[in-house]
VOGU-3710 file (C-alpha; in Angstrom, 3 decimals, decimal comma):
1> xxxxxxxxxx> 27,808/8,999/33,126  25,932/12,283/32,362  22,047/12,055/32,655  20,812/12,730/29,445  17,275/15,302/29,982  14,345/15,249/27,362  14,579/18,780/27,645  17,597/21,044/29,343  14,996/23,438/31,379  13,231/20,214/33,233
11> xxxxxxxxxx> 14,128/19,393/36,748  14,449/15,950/37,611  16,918/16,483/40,311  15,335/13,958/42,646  15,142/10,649/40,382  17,370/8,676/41,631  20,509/7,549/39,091  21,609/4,355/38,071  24,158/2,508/39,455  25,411/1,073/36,570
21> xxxxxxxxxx> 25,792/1,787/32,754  23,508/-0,362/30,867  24,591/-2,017/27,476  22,885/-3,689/24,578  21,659/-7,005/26,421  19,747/-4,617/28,895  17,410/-3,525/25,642  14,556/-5,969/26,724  14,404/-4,735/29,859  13,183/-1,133/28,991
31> xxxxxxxxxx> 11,287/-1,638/24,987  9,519/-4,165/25,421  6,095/-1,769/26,118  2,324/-2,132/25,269  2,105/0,711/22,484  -1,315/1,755/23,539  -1,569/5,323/24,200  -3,181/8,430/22,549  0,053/10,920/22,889  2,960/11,008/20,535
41> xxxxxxxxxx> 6,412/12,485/21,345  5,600/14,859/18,604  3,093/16,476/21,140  5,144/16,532/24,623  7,526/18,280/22,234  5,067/21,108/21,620  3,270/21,341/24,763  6,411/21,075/27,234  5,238/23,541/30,172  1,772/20,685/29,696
51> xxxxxxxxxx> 3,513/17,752/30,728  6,812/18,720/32,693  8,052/15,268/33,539  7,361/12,926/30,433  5,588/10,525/32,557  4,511/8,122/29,549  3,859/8,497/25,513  2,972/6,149/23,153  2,094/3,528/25,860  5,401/3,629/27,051
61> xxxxxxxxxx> 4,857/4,120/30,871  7,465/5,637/33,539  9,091/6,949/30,531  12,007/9,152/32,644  13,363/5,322/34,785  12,582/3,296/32,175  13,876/4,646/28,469  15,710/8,628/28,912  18,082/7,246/31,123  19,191/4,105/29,533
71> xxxxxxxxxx> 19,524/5,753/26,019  21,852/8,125/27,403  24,126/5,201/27,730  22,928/2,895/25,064  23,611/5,830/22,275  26,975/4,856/22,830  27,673/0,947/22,551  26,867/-1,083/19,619  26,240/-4,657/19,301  26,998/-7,465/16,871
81> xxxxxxxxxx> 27,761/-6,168/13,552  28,133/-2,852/15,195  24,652/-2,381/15,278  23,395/1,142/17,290  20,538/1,010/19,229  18,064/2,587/16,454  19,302/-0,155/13,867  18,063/-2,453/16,931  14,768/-0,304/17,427  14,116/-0,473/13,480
91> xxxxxxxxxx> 14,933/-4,427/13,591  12,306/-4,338/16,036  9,928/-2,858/13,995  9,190/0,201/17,483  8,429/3,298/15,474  7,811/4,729/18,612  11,068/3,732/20,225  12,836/5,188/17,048  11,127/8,521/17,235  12,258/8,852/21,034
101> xxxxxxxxxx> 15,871/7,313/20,007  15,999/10,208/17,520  14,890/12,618/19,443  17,527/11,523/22,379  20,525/10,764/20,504  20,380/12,174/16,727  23,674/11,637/15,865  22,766/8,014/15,346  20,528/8,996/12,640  23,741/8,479/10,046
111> xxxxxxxxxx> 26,030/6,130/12,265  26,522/3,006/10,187  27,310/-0,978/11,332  29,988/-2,990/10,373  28,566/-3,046/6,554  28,119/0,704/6,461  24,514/0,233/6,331  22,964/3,311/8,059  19,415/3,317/9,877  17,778/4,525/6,569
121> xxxxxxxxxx> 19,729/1,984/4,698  18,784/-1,139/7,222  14,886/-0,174/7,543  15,062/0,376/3,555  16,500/-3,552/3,894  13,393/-4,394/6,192  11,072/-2,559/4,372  9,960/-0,088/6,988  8,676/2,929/4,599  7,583/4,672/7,270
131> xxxxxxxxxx> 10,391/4,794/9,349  12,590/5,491/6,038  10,282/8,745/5,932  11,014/9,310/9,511  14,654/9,473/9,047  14,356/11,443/6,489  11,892/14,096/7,920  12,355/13,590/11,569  11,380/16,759/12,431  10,585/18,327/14,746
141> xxxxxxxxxx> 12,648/15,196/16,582  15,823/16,529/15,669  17,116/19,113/12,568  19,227/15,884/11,601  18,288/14,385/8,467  19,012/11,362/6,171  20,753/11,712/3,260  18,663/9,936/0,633  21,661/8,917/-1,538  23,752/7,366/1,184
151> xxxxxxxxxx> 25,464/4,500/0,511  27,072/1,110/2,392  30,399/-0,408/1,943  29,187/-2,451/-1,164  28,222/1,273/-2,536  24,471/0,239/-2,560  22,097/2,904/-1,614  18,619/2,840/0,349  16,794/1,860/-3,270  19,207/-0,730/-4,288
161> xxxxxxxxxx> 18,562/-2,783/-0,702  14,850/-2,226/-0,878  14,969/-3,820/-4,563  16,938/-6,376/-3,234  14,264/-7,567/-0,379  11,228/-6,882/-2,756  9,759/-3,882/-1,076  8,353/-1,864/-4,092  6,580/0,396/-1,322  9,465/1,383/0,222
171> xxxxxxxxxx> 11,337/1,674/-3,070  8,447/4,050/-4,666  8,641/5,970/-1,543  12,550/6,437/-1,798  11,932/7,222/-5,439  9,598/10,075/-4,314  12,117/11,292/-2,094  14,577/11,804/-4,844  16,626/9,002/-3,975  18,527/8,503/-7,610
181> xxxxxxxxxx> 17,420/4,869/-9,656  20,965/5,580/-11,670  22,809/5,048/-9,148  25,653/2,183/-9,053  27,068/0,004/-6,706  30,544/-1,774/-6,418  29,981/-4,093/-9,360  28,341/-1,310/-11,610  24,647/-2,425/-10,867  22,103/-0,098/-10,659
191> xxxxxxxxxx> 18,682/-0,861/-8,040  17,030/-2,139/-11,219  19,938/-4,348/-11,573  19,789/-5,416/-8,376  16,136/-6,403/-9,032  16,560/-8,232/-12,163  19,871/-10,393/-10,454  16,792/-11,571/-7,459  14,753/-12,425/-10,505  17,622/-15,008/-11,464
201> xxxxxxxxxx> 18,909/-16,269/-7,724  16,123/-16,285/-5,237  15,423/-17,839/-1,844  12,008/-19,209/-2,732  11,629/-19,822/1,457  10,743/-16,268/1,807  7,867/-16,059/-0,594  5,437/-18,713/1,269  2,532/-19,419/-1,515  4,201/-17,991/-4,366
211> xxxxxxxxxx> 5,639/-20,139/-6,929  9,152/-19,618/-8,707  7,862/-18,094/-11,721  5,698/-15,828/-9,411  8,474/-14,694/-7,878  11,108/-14,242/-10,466  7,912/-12,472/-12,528  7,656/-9,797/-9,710  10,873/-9,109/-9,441  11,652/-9,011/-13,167
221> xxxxxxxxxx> 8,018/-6,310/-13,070  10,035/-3,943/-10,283  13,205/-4,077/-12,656  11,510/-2,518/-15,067  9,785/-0,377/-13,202  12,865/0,883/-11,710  14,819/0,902/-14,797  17,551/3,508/-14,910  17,902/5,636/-18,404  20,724/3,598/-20,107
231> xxxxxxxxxx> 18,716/0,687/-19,573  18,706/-2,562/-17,460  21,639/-4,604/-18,072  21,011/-7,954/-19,938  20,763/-11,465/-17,950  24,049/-12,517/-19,546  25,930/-9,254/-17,808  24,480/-9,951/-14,758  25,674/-13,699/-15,025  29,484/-12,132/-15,570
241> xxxxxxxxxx> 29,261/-9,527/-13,139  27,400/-11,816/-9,747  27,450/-15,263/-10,367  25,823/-16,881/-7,626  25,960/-20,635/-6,381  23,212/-22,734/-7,436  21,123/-23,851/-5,257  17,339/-25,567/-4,996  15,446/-22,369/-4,802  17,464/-20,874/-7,411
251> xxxxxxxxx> 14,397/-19,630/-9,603  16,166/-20,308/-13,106  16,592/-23,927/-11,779  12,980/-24,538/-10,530  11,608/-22,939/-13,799  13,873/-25,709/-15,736  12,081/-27,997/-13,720  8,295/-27,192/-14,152  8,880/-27,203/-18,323
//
């Protein structure tokens, strides 16, 4: 195993190595830190000769044992679904533990799971707008970047799976970034689509104190918002193109009910 350094000039010749490669199911073990300090990698990154030895940012104490090591091997391995260990970090919701993850091992910036969702496509999925503008502005992390249109096997890009999860934030933000709302997926839907097919087949379980028309209303309002220029397609496309099994929360179903 080779000892990956936070930075190639530093001497750490006499911490001691480990004995045996970690894997995924060691991940508790080392991220599970009290956030609490003033520093930022950002900083040890511009005042090197300052702090020679890394001992702690972000709250994350004994930094060098505890998290450079480990990543060295855990950039490697994947877990279920393939899953890296920054899809795990951003599942996590440990900006901090992304920023040093990116910083560490870049190349996982654009290494996608099983589904070929990418770290900017997963925390676009989860919602995480600001570690979707991490990825794609990590500097001065790493000169890798994000590439805003990037796409999953289903062909759905960052916007189309923050539609999908309701996170008009993160959406606006992609939006802003240039990411394009004309974009379509494997069945020809566009993120507006995407957003008007929720409004018709919802789990109402996620959206605790909202009722079904509340629900289908908001995502019916970020359809249009997110419109693309030849329009949204009608409810009767979307009916040919995704049918979906009915179920109790389907929102069509509960509105049928409360008339």
């Amino acid at each position: 195993m080779s000892t990956i350094y936070l930075h190639p000039s530093q001497n750490h010749g006499t911490n001691p190595q480990p004995t045996s490669p970690l894997t995924l199911s060691d991940l508790p073990k080392f991220i599970d830190f009290p956030h609490t300090a003033s520093t930022r990698i950002e900083n040890h990154i511009a005042n090197e000769e300052a702090v020679p030895h890394l001992a702690e940012f972000d709250g994350i104490p004994d930094l060098y044992h505890a998290i450079i090591i480990p990543t060295g091997d855990l950039s490697t391995d994947t877990g279920e679904r393939g899953a890296t260990i920054l899809h795990i970090a951003i599942g996590r919701k440990d900006f901090p533990i992304c920023k040093l993850i990116l910083y560490l091992a870049p190349h996982l910036i654009s290494a996608p799971d099983d589904d070929g969702d990418t770290p900017l496509l997963f925390a676009a999925l989860e919602g995480m707008t600001h570690v979707v503008e991490l990825l794609l502005d990590p500097s001065p992390l790493t000169d890798a970047k994000a590439c805003v249109s990037e796409t999953n096997n289903d062909g759905q890009s960052a916007l189309h799976l923050a539609l999908m999860s309701s996170h008009a934030e993160t959406a606006r933000s992609l939006v802003n970034w240039g990411c394009d709302k004309n974009l379509v997926d494997n069945d020809g839907l566009t993120p507006g689509d995407i957003a008007r097919l929720q409004s018709l087949n919802f789990d109402l379980s996620h959206f605790p104190n909202r009722t079904p028309l509340e629900v289908a209303d908001m995502f019916e309002s970020l359809a249009q918002e997110f419109a693309p220029d030849r329009g949204l397609k009608t409810v009767e496309e979307l009916r040919l193109i995704h049918t979906s099994e009915t179920s109790p929360t389907d929102s069509l179903t509960n509105l049928a009910n409360m008339v």
